[in-house]
C-alpha positions in Angstrom: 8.8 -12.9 -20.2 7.1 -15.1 -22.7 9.8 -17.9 -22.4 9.9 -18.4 -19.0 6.2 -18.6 -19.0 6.2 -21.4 -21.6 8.8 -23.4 -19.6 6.7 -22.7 -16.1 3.8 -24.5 -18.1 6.4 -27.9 -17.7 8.1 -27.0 -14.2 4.3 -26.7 -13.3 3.4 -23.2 -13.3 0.7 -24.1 -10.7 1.4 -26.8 -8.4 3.2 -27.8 -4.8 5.6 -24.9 -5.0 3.3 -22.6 -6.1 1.0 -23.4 -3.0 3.6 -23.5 -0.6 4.7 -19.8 -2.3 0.9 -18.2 -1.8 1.2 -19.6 2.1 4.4 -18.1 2.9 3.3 -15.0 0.7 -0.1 -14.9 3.1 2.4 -15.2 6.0 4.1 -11.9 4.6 0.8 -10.1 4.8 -0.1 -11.1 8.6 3.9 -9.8 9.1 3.4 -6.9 6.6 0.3 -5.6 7.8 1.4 -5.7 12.0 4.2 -4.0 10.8 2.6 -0.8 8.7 0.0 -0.6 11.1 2.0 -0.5 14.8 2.8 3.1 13.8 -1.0 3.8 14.3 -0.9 1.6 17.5 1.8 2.7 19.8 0.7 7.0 18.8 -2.8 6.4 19.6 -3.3 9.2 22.4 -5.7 8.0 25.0 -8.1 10.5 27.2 -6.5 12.8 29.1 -6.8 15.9 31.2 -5.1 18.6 33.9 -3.5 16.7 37.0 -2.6 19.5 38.6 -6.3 20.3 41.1 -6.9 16.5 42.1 -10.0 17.8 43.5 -11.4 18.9 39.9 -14.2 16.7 38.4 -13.1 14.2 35.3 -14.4 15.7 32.3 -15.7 14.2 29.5 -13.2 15.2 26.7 -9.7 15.5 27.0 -8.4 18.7 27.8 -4.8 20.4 27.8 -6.3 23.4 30.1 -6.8 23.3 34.1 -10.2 22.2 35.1 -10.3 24.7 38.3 -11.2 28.6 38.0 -9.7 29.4 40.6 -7.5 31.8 40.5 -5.0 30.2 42.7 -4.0 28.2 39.9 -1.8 28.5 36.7 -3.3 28.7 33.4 -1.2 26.4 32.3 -1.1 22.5 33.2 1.8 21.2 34.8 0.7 17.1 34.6 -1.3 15.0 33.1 -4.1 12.2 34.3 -4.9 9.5 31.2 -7.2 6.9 30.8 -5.7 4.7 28.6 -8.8 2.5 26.4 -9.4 -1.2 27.3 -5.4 -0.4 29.5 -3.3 0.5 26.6 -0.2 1.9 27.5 0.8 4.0 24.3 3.9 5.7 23.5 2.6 9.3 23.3 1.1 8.8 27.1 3.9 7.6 28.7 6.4 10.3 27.0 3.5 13.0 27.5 3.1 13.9 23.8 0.4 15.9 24.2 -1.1 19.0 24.2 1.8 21.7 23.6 4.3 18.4 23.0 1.5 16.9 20.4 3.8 18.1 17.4 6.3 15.6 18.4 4.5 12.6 17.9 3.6 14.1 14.6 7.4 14.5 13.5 8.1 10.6 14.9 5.2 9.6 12.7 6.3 11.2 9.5 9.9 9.7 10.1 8.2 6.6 9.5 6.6 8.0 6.0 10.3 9.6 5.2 12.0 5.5 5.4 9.3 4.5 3.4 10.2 6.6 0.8 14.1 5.9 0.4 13.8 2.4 1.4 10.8 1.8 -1.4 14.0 3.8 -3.9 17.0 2.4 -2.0 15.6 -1.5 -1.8 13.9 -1.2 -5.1 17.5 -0.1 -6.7 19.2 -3.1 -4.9 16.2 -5.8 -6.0 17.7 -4.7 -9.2 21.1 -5.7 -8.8 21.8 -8.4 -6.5 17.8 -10.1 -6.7 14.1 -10.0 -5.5 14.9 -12.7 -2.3 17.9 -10.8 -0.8 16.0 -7.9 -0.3 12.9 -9.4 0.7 14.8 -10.9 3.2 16.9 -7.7 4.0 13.9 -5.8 4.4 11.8 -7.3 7.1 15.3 -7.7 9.0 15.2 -3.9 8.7 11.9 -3.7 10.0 12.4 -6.1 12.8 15.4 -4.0 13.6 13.5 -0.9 13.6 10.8 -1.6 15.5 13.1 -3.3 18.5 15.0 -0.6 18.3 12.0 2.0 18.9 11.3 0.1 22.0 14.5 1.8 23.3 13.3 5.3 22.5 13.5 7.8 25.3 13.8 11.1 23.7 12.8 12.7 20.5 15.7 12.2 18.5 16.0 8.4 18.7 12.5 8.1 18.6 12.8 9.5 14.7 15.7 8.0 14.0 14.2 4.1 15.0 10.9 5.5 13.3 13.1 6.3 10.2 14.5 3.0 9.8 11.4 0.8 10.8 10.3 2.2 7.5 12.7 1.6 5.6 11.3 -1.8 5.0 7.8 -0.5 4.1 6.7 -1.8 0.6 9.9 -3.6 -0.3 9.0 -6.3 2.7 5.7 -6.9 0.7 6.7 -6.1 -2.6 9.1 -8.4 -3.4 7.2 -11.4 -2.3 4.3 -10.2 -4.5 6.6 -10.2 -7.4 8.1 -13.9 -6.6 5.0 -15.3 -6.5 3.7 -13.8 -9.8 6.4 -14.2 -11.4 6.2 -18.2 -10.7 2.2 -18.6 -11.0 0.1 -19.1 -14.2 -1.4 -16.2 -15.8 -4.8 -16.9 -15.6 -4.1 -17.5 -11.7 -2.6 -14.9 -10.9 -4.8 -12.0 -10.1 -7.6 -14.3 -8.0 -4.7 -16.2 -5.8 -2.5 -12.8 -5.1 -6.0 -10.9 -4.2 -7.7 -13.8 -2.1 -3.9 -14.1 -0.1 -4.0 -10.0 0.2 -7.6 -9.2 0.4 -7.9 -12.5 3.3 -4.8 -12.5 5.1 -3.8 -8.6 5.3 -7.5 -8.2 6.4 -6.7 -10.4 9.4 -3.3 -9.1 10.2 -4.8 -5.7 10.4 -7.9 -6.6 12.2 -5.8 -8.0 14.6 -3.6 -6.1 15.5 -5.2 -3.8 17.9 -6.3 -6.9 20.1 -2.4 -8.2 19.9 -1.9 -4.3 21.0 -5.0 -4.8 24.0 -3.9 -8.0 25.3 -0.2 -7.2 26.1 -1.4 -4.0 27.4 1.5 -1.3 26.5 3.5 -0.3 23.1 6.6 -2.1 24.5 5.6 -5.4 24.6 3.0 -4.6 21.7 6.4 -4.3 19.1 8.0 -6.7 20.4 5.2 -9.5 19.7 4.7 -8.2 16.7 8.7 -8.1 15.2 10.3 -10.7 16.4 8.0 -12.8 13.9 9.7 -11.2 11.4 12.9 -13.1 11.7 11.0 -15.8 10.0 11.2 -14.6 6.6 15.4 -15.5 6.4 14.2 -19.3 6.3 12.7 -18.4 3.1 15.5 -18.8 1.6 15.5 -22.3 1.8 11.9 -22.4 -0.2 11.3 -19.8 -2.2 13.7 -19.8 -5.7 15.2 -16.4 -7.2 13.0 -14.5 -9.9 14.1 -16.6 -12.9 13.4 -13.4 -15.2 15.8 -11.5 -12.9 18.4 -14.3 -13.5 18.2 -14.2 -17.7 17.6 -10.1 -17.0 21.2 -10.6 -16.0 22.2 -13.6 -18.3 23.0 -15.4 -14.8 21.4 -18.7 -17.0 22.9 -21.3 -14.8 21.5 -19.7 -12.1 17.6 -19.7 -13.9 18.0 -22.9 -14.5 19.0 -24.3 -11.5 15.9 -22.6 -10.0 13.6 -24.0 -12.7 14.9 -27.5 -11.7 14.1 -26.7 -8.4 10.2 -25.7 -8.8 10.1 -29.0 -11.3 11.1 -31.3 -8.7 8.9 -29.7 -5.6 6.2 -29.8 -8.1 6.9 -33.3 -9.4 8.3 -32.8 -12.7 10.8 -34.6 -15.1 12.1 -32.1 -17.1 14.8 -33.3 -20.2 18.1 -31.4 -20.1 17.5 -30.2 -23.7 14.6 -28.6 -23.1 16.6 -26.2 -20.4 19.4 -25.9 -23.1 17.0 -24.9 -25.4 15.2 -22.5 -23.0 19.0 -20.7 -22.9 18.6 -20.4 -26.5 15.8 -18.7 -27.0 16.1 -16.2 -24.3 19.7 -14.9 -25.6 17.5 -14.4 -28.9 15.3 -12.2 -27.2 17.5 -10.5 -25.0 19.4 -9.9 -28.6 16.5 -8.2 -30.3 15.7 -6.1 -26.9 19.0 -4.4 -27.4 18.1 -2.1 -30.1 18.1 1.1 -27.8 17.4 2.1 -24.8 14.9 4.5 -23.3 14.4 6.0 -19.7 11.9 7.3 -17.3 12.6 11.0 -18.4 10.9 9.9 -21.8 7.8 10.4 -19.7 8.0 14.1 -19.8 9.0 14.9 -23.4 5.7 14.8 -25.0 2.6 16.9 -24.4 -0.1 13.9 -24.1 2.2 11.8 -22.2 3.8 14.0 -19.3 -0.1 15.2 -18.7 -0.7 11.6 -18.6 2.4 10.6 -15.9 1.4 13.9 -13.8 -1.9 13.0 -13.2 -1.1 9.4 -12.1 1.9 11.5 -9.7 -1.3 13.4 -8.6 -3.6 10.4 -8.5 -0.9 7.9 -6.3 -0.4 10.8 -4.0 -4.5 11.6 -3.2 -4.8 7.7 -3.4 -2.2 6.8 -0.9 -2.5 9.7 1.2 -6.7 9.4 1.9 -5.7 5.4 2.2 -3.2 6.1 5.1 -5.2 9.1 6.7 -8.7 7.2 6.6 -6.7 3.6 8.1 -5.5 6.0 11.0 -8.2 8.0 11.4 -9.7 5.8 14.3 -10.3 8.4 17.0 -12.3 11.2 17.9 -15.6 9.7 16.3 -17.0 8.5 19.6 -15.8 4.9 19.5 -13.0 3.1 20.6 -9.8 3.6 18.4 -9.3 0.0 18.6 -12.9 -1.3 17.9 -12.7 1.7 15.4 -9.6 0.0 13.4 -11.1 -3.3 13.4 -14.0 -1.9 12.2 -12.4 0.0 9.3 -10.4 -2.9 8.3 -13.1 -5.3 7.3 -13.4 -3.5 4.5 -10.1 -4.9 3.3 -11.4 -8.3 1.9 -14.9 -7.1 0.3 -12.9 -4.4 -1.9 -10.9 -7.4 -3.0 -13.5 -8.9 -3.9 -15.1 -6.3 -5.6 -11.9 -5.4 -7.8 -12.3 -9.3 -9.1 -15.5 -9.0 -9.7 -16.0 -6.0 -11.6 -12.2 -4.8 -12.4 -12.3 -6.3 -16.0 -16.4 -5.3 -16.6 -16.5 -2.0 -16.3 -12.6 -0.9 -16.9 -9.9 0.5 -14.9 -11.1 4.2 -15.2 -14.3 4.1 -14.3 -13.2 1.6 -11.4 -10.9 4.2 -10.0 -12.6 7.6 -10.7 -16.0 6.1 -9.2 -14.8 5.0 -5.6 -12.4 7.8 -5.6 -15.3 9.9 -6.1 -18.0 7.9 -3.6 -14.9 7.5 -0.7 -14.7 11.3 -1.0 -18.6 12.1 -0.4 -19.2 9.3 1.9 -15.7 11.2 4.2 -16.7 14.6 3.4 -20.4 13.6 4.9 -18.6 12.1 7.7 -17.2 15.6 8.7 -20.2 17.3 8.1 -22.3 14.6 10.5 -19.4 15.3 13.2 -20.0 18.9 12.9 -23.7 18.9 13.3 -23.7 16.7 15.7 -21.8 18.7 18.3 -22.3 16.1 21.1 -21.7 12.5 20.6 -24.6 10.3 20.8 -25.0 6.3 20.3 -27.0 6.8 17.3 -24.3 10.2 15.9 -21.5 7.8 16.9 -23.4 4.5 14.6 -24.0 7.0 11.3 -20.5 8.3 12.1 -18.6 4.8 11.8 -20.9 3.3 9.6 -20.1 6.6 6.9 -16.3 6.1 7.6 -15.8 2.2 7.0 -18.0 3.4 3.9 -15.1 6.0 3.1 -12.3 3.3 4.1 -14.2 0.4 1.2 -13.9 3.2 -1.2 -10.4 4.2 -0.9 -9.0 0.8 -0.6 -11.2 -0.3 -3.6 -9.2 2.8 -5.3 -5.8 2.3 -4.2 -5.8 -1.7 -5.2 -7.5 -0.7 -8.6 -5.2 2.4 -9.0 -1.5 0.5 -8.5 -3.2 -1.6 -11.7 -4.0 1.5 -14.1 -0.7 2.9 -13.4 0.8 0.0 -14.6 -1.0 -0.2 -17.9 -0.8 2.8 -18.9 3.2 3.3 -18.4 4.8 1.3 -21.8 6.9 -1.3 -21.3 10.2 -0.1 -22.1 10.1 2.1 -18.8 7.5 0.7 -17.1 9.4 -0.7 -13.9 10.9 2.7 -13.9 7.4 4.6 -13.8 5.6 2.3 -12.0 8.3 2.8 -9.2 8.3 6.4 -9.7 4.4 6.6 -9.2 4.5 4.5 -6.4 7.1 6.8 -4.9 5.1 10.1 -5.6 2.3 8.7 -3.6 4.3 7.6 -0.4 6.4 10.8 -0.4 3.0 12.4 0.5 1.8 10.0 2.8 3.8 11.7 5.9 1.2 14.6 5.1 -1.5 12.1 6.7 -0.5 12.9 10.4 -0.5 16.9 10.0 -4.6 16.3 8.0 -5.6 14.0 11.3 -4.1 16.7 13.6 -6.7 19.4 12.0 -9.3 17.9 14.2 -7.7 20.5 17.3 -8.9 23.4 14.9 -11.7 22.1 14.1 -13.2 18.7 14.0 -14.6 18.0 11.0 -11.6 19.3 9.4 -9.8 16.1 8.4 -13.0 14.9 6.7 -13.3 17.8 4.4 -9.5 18.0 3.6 -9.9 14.2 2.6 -12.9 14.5 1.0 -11.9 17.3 -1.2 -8.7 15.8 -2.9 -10.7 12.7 -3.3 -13.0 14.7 -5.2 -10.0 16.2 -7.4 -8.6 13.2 -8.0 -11.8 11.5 -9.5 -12.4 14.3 -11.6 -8.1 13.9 -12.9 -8.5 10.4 -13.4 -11.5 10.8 -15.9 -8.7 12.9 -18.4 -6.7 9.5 -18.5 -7.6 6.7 -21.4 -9.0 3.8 -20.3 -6.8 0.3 -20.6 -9.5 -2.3 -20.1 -9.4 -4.5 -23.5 -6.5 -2.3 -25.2 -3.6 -2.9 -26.4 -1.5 -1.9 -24.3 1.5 0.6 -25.1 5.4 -0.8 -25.3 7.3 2.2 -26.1 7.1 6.0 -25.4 5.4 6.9 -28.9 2.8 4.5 -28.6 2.0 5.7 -24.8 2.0 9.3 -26.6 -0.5 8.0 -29.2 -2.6 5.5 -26.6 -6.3 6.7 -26.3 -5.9 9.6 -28.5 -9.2 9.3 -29.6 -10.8 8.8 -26.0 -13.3 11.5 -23.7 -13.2 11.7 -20.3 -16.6 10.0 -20.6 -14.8 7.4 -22.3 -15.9 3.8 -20.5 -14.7 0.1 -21.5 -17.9 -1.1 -19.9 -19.9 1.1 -22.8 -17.4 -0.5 -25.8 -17.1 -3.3 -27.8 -13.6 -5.5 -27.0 -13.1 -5.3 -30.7 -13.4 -1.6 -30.9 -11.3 -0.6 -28.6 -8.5 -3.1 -29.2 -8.5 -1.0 -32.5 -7.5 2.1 -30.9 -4.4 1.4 -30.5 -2.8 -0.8 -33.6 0.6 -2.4 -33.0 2.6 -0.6 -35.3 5.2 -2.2 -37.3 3.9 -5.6 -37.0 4.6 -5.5 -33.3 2.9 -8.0 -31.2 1.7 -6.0 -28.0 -0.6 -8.1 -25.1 -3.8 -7.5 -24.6 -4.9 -5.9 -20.9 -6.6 -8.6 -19.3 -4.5 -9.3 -16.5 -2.0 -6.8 -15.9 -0.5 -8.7 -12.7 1.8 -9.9 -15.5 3.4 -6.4 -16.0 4.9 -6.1 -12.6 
């Protein structure tokens, strides 16, 4: 919103607040990332094998079948031996979800995936009526709750049902943070300090949390460690101010301005009373002229150009989100240890931050997306087909193994960072919140798919690999059909997101276009002032 950006620019759009706001948001991604990623801890399945002949050798793989030939014993096994890595005492060892009981574990993991969906569509709903800091706060309660509560799971049912509601507060724990800070940060700052926070401190959350999981030595204490942290985010209250858009979205003005007061004081500002009245002013102006109808997400689907547009960003969030969760959980069976194996693959984390800053606004959002999809889904697929030839593991199969799938893991997180971007360009403003909610949605409503892929390995190992790698490959090729953003002007209703990039090829590139050129593909019609896609952080 254009006024509150002007007053921000006399609060202090970048000062003590603003500061304090990207620490407590770096403190979100430490809490965010432990939290998303305990899923993966407490399931991993260490080795295992048939208890039931104690005088059988240990083999070298796990094995569900008796070790002994004899035909004195049952071809079935009755118990279990494990060797838990570095000590671990997971979840799926101690309840014996193995083997014939494997598909259990599966269906507590998806649970998770299932409250990430209707809390992402329940919390996001609420954010829209009662505000961005009660439901940042009531979400990482949720997850807190959730995650205690799993610690008193003893059968399958509760299991699911504490699953269910730790993620609930998936997304909507980060989210709404993410959108606080924007919302309160300069322009021009707001796509390096967002990605430094994410790409430094949700790199360390997640590289640490299978040494939390090592030192404590079993899932118990593991999610306890790891939510009662959480119960720091209610003293946020006390800091961070409501979204002042949110306020004049719901002409609570008082209220906007008593938070603007309150970010020109931390920040050390004297702000005259008639510049807040006049503030009031000029946003019931502009809430006046927005009034002139009203559209809805369904607009999406009415025209040809457009609904092929919104289903192949459906399509796209789903391969994005599903190869990002499969690849981050995909930390065993490659002949390391899972928990080396994570730390390993979550290094990547910070460089494809990096990279998105660097070369994000060069060479355009399509190419950016299509080209890692495309280079995550060979380096994966390769990855399988190295597993397969291989047969036995060897130091050197198990170094070109991990070394292809941290390869794999930089590409798809490259792709999902760069993707959430595209797909909010390319939805017009009128129902962009809408869309981009609805996209985001698509993609995490597939996610629970991730567990069934990683359990392919059983049939046969390089399965997973070539599952991924495939729809990485198709959606590369989908993305290439979409018009490129980078430099355009970007659409604010339905029929200019019907006419947007009608001229464009799929070999359509900013990176091979003049800025003046393609800002003309796409006039504002009317007279309209559209903005420019330079920074699209200020769409959220």
């Amino acid at each position: 919103m254009l006024e509150v950006d002007k007053i921000l620019e006399k609060c202090g759009d970048f000062g003590r607040l603003q500061w304090l706001m990207l620490l407590l948001f770096s403190l979100i991604n430490l809490l965010s990332s432990m939290h998303y990623y305990s899923q993966t801890i407490i399931s991993i399945v260490p080795k295992y094998w048939c208890a039931d002949d104690p005088t059988a050798p240990t083999p070298s793989e796990s094995s569900c079948q008796p070790l002994s030939t004899n035909a004195s014993h049952p071809a079935t096994c009755h118990s279990y031996r494990y060797e838990p890595y570095m000590g671990y005492q997971s979840f799926s060892n101690e309840m014996h979800w193995i083997c014939q009981n494997a598909w259990k574990l599966s269906l507590g993991q998806s649970m998770f995936f299932v409250g990430s969906v209707v809390g992402t569509l329940g919390l996001g709903y609420l954010a829209d009526k009662v505000g961005r800091l009660p439901i940042l706060i009531l979400a990482n309660i949720i997850g807190m709750l959730g995650n205690l509560l799993t610690i008193l799971s003893k059968n399958l049912a509760l299991f699911c049902v504490f699953r269910f509601i730790a993620g609930l507060a998936t997304d909507a724990n980060f989210l709404m943070m993410y959108i606080l800070v924007m919302e309160y940060m300069r322009p021009s700052m707001r796509t390096l300090g967002l990605s430094i926070c994410i790409g430094v401190f949700y790199c360390l959350g997640s590289m640490g949390v299978p040494w939390i999981a090592v030192l404590v030595g079993n899932w118990r204490t593991f999610l306890l460690v790891t939510a009662l942290p959480l119960g720091l985010v209610p003293l946020f209250y006390f800091v961070v101010p409501e979204s002042a858009q949110w306020l004049i979205s719901k002409q609570k003005y008082d209220k906007a301005v008593a938070c603007l007061k309150r970010v020109a004081k931390i920040n050390g500002r004297q702000i005259d009373d008639s510049v807040y009245e006049q503030f009031i002013e000029d946003c019931k102006i502009s809430q006046k002229n927005l009034q002139t109808g009203k559209q809805n997400m369904l607009g999406l689907f009415k025209t040809p150009r457009l609904r092929r547009n919104t289903f192949i960003l459906f399509f796209k969030s789903m391969v994005i989100t599903l190869c990002y969760d499969a690849v981050s959980r995909n930390v065993q069976g490659l002949g390391i240890s899972p928990f080396l194996m994570f730390t390993l693959s979550a290094t990547t984390i910070l460089p494809a931050c990096l990279l998105i800053i660097a070369l994000q606004d060069r060479i355009g959002r399509k190419a950016m997306t299509s080209i890692t999809l495309l280079l995550s889904g060979i380096f994966i697929s390769v990855t399988g087909i190295v597993l397969f030839a291989a047969g036995t593991a060897s130091n050197q199969t198990t170094t070109v193994l991990v070394t292809l799938s941290v390869i794999g893991r930089f590409g798809v997180t490259v792709a999902y960072n760069s993707g959430a971007q595209y797909a909010t360009e390319l939805i017009p403003t009128c129902v962009r919140g809408q869309g981009v909610g609805a996209v985001h949605v698509m993609g995490y409503a597939f996610t629970f798919l991730s567990v069934y892929i990683l359990d392919t390995r059983s049939v046969f190992s390089p399965l997973p690999e070539i599952i991924l790698g495939v729809i990485s490959f198709l959606g590369a090729c989908l993305t290439l059909l979409l018009p490129e953003t980078l430099n355009r002007t970007l659409p604010a209703s339905l029929e200019d997101a019907e006419q947007f990039g009608m001229n464009d090829h799929w070999y359509t590139f900013s990176c091979f276009e003049k800025r003046s050129q393609s800002v003309a593909k796409l006039a504002a019609p009317r007279g309209t002032s559209l903005s420019i896609s330079t920074d699209s952080s200020v769409y959220f």
